[in-house]
ROZAVO-259589 format. One line per 5 residues: their letters; for each residue x, y, z of C-alpha. Coordinates in steps of 0.05 Angstrom, whole numbers, padded with zeros to 5 digits. Each point is the difference from the previous one (the first is absolute). Example, Ala and Ser with C-alpha at 12.3 -4.5 7.8 and 13.67 -1.06 7.14 Angstrom:
% residues 2
as) 00246:-00090:00156  00027:00069:-00013 $
% end
This chain:
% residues 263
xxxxx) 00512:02017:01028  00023:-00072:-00026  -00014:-00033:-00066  00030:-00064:-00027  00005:-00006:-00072 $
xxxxx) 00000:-00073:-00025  -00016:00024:-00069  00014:-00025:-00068  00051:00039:-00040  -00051:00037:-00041 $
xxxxx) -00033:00028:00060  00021:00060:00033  -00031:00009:00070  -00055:-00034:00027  -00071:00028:-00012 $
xxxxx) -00031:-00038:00061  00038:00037:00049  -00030:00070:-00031  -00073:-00016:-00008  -00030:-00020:-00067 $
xxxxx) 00000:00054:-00037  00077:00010:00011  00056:-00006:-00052  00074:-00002:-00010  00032:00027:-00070 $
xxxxx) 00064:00017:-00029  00033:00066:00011  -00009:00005:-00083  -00084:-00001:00014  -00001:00049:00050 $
xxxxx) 00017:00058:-00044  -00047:-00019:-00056  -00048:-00031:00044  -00079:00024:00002  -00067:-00033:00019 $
xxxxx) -00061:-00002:-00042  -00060:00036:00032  -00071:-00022:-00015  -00035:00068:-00019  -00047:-00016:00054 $
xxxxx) 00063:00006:00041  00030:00061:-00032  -00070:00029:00012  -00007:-00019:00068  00077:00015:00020 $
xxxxx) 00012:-00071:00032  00061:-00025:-00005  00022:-00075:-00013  00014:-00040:00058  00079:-00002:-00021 $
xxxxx) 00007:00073:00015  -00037:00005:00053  00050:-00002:00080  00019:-00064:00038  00014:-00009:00072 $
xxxxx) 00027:-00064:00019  00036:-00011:00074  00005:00082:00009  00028:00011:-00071  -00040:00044:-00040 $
xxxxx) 00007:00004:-00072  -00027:00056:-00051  -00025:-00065:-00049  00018:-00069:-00013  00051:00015:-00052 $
xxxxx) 00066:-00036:00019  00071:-00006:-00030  00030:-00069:00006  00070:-00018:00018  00040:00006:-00057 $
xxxxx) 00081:-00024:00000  00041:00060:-00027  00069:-00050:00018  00018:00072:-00001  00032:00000:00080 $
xxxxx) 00078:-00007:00026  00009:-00042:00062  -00075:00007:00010  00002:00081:-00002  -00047:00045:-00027 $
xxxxx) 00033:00034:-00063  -00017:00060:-00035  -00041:-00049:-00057  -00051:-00014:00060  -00012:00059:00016 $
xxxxx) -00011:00026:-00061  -00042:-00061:-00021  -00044:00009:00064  -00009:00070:00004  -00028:-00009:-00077 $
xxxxx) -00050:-00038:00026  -00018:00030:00059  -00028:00069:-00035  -00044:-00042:-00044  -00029:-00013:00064 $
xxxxx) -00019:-00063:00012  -00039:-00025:00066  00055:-00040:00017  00070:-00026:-00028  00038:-00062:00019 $
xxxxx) 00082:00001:00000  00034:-00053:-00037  00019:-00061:00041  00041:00019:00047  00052:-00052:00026 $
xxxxx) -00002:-00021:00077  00066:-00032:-00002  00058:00015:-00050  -00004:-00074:-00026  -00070:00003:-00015 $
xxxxx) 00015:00052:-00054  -00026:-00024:-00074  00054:00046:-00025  00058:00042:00020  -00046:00056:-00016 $
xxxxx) -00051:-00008:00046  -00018:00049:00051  00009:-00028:00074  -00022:00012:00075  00037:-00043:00033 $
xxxxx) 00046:00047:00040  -00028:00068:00034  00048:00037:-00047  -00053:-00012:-00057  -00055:00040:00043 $
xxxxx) 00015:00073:-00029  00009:-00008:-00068  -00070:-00033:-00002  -00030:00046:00041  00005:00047:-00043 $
xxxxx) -00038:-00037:-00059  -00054:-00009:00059  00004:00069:00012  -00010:00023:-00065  -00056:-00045:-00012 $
xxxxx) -00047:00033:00057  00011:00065:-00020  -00034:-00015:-00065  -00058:-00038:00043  00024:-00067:-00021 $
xxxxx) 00003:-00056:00050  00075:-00028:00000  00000:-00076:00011  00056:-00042:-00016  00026:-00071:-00026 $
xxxxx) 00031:-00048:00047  00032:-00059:-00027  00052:-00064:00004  00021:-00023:-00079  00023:-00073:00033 $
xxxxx) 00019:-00043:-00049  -00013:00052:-00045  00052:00046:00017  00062:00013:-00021  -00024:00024:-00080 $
xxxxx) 00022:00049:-00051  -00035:00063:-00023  -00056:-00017:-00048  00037:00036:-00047  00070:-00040:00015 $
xxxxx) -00043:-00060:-00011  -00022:-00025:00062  00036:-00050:00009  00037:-00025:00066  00061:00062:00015 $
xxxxx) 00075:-00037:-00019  00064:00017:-00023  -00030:00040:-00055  -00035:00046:00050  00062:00012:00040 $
xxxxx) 00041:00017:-00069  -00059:00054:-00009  -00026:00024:00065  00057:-00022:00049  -00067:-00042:00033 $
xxxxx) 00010:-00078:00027  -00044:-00047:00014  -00031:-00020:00065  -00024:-00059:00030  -00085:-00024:00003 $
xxxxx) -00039:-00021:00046  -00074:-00036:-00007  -00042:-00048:00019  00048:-00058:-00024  00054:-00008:-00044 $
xxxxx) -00030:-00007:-00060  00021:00051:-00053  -00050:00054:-00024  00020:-00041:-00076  00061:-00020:-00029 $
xxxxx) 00037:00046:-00008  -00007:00035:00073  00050:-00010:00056  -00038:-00054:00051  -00016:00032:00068 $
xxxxx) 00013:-00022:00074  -00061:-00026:00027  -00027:00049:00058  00007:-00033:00063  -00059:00017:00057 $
xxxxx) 00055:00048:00029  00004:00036:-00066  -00068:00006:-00001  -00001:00035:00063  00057:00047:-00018 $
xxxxx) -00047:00015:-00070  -00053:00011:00036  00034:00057:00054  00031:00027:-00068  -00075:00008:-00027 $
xxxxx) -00020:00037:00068  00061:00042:-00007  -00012:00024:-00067  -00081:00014:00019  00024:00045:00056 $
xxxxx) 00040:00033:-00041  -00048:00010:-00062  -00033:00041:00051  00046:00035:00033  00016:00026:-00074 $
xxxxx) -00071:00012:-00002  -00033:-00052:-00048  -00072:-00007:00026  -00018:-00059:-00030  00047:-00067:-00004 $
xxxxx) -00005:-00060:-00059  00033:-00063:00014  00021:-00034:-00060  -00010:-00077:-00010  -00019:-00006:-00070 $
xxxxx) 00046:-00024:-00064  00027:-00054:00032  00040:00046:00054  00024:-00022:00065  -00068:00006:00032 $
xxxxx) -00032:-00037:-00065  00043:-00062:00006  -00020:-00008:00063  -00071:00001:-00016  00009:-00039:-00061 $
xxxxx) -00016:-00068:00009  00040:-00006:-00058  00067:00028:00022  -00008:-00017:00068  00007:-00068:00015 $
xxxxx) 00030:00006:00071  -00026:-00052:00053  00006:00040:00059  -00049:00058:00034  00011:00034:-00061 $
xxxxx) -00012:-00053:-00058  -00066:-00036:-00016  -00062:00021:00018  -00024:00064:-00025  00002:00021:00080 $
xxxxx) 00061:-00016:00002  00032:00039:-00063  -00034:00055:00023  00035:00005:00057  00056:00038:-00023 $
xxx) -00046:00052:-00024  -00049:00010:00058  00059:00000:00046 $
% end
């Protein structure tokens, strides 16, 4: 199963896509937490709609309780560390219906930070596997990010102040820069590196790199897959009629700087 989040920054996953009564909260919620019963309902033993199961497409899920994707900037060279498994497995026995992995990079480039977990090579396939793994034994859907940072990429940590990686970085970390890619030239803001505008080939090579990474989010078992074109992403600047001010297939009409997206 497919979703497409196009989200603003305070949402977390899309409610639409799990029926109404659905949600998304923080992993802090889930332990504390708990749904006020009418006494009628108490009475009656009826449960809420929100804990109640979901099928969608063949996926069947104990209620509509769902973890968001969350950025840990906790990976090296895309790998699962210990952090991740740890942090996932935490979640997983409060049992949620369903949790979504952090955005996951499709191409090394598209990385928001050094730390981001990746799936652009079949050498990432184990490692997440086993956080899939894990997750269905406690009778939690695994589902999973999968995203392209554009002109976006390229960042410190949050907590190295998130600003674009330099000589600072490399003093620290031993980690260098990389070049961008987006929708045009134009910087992210100021103080960003300015990208390489995608040509139509590039979007073609994206676009196998997105199918790539899909077949392998479910070859390491991920049952459900998010494709991330919010905050003003790759996928978001395209859509953007306010980044993207191409005049080719992929600029102008809103058709048109969909494209990209739909492809």
């Amino acid at each position: 199963m497919f979703n497409i989040d196009v989200g603003s920054r305070g949402s977390y996953l899309s409610s639409r896509c799990l029926g109404a009564a659905s949600v998304a909260i923080r992993p802090s919620a889930l332990i504390v937490a708990s749904v006020s019963l009418s006494n009628n309902n108490l009475l009656e033993g009826a449960l809420p709609d929100l804990l109640t199961p979901l099928s969608l497409r063949g996926v069947a899920m104990a209620s509509r309780i769902v973890v968001s994707p969350m950025c840990q900037y906790s990976a090296a060279d895309g790998f699962v560390q210990d952090w991740h498994l740890a942090h996932y497995g935490r979640l997983a026995l409060g049992r949620p219906a369903m949790i979504v992995v952090e955005a996951t990079a499709v191409a090394p480039e598209g990385r928001i930070s050094h730390g981001d977990l990746g799936i652009w090579s079949d050498e990432h396939v184990p490692s997440l596997r086993r956080i899939a793994d894990f997750m269905r034994e406690q009778n939690v859907v695994p589902a999973i990010q999968l995203g392209h940072a554009g002109r976006k990429a390229c960042t410190q940590r949050p907590w190295d102040g998130y600003n674009p990686v330099g000589a600072e970085d490399f003093a620290k970390y031993g980690e260098k820069p990389w070049p961008l890619f987006s929708v045009t030239s134009e910087p992210a803001n100021a103080a960003s590196q300015a990208p390489q505008e995608l040509s139509a080939q590039d979007i073609e090579a994206l676009v196998r790199a997105w199918k790539d990474a899909a077949r392998r989010s479910f070859d390491a078992g991920f049952e459900v897959v998010e494709i991330h074109a919010a905050h003003g992403y790759l996928l978001h600047s395209f859509l953007s009629p306010l980044s993207n001010t191409r005049t080719d297939d992929f600029g102008g009409s809103i058709g048109n700087r969909m494209r990209f997206t739909l492809m």
